[in-house]
C-alpha positions in Angstrom: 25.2 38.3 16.8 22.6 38.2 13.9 19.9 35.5 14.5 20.3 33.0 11.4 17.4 32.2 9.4 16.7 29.2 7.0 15.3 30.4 3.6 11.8 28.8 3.1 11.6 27.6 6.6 8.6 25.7 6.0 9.4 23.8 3.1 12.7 22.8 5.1 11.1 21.9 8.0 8.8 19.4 5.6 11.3 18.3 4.0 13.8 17.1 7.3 10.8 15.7 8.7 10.4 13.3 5.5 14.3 12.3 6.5 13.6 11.7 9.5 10.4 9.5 8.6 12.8 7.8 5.7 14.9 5.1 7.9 14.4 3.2 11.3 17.6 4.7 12.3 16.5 8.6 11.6 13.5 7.8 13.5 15.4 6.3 16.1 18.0 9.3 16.9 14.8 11.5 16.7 13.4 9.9 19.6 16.2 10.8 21.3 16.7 13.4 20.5 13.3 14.6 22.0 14.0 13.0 25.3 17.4 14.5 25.4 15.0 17.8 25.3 12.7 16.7 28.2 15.4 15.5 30.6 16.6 18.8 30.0 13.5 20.5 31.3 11.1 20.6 28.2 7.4 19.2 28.8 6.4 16.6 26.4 4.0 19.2 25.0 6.6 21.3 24.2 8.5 18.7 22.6 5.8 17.9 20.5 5.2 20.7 19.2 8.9 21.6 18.4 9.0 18.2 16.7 6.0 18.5 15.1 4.6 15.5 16.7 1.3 14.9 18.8 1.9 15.4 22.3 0.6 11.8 23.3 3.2 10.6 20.6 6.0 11.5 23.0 4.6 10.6 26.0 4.8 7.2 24.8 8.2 7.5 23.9 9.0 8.8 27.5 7.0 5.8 28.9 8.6 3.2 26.5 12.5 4.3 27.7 10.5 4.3 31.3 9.4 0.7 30.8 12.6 -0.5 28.4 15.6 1.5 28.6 16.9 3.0 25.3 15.3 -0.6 23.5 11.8 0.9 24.2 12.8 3.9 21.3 13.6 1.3 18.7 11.1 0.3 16.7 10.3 -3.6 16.5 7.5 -6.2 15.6 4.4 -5.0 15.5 2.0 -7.9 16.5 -1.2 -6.6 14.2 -4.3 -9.1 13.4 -3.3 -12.3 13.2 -4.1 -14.1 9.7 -7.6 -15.3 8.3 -5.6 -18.2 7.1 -3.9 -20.6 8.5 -0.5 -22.2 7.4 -1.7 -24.6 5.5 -4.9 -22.9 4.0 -2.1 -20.1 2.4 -0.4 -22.6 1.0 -3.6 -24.2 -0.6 -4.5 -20.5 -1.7 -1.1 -20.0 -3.4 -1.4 -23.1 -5.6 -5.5 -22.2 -6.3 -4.4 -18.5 -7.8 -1.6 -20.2 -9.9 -4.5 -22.0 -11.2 -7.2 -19.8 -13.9 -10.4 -18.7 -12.4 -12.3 -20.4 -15.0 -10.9 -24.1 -13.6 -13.5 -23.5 -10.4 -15.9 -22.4 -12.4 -15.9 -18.7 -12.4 -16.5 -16.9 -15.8 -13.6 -14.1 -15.4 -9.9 -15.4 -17.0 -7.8 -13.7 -14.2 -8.0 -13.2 -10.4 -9.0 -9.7 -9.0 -9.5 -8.7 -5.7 -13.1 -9.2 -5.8 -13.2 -12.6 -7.1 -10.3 -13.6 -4.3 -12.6 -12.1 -1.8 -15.9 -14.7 -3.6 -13.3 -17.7 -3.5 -11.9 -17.2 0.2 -15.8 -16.9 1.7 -17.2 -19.7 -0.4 -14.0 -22.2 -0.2 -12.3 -21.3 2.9 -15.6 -19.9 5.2 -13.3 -16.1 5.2 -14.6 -12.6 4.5 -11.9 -10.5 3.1 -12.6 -7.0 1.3 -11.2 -6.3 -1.7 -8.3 -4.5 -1.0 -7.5 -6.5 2.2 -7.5 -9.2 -0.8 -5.0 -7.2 -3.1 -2.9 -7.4 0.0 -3.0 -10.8 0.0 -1.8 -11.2 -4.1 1.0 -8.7 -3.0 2.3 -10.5 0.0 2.3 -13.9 -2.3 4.6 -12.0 -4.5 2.0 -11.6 -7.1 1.7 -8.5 -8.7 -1.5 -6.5 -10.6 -2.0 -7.8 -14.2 -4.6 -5.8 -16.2 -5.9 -7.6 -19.2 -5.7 -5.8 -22.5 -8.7 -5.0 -24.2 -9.0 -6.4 -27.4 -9.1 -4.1 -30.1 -12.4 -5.2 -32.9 -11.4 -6.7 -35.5 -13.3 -5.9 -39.2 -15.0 -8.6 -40.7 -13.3 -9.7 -44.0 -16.5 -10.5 -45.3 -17.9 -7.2 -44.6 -14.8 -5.1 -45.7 -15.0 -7.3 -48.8 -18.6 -6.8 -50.0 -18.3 -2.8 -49.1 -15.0 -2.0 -51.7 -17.2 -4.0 -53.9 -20.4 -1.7 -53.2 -18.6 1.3 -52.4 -18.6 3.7 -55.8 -15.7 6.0 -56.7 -17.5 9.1 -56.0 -19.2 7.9 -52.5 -17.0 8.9 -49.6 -16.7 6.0 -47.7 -17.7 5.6 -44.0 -20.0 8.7 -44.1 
């Protein structure tokens, strides 16, 4: 029997990994699926590679259904950092940016990530970077408003006294 081939191999094999990736579920069965292949005699390494994973990758996962049965391959909470904030600090930072910048005496109109990061070190004693502080508007439920420039308006006075100056053979503006 022929061996069967995919057409463009690698592009599939991108592709079903980006499924895979998609859904908690997909990542789930692929988990499995990879220790189905090591209780079947393949070396995490091998695994790994076949998956395209990183060998350490899928030691965990053999070490996790070790420790937890098939609930150590499911993905749950991970713990992270735990907030600058606390409780009732968020709330008092929710009702500040619902307020303008300009009512604690900063010059800009709207909140930015760097003027968030100013307030929270000088009001609240936290140092935030900017983009940890973008973070923060998004997980509020605020989202990125960019403030139109203003396009210059012409002087009336101006426009006025040069149609009055201007003479019909002049090209104007030049």
């Amino acid at each position: 029997m022929r061996k069967l081939e995919i057409a463009d191999a690698d592009i599939m094999r991108i592709a079903i990994q980006q499924e895979i990736v998609r859904s908690e579920e997909s990542r789930y069965d692929h988990r499995l699926h990879g220790l189905l292949l090591i209780t079947g005699g393949q070396s995490c390494g091998q695994v790994a590679e076949l998956f395209g994973e990183d060998r350490r990758t899928v030691q965990r996962w053999v070490k996790a259904f070790e420790a937890h049965g098939l609930d150590g391959l499911r993905e749950g909470e991970r713990p992270g950092r735990p907030r600058s904030l606390d409780a009732r600090q968020w709330a008092a930072l929710g009702k500040d940016l619902r307020r303008s910048p300009t009512e604690f005496g900063y010059e800009a109109g709207l909140w930015d990530g760097k003027l968030l990061s100013q307030r929270l070190r000088q009001h609240y004693g936290v140092e935030l970077s900017v983009r940890q502080c973008q973070r923060v508007f998004r997980d509020m439920g605020f989202r990125f408003r960019k403030p139109r420039p203003q396009v210059a308006q012409p002087d009336p006075a101006k426009v006025a006294a040069f149609k009055k100056t201007a003479t019909s053979g002049q090209k104007r503006g030049h």
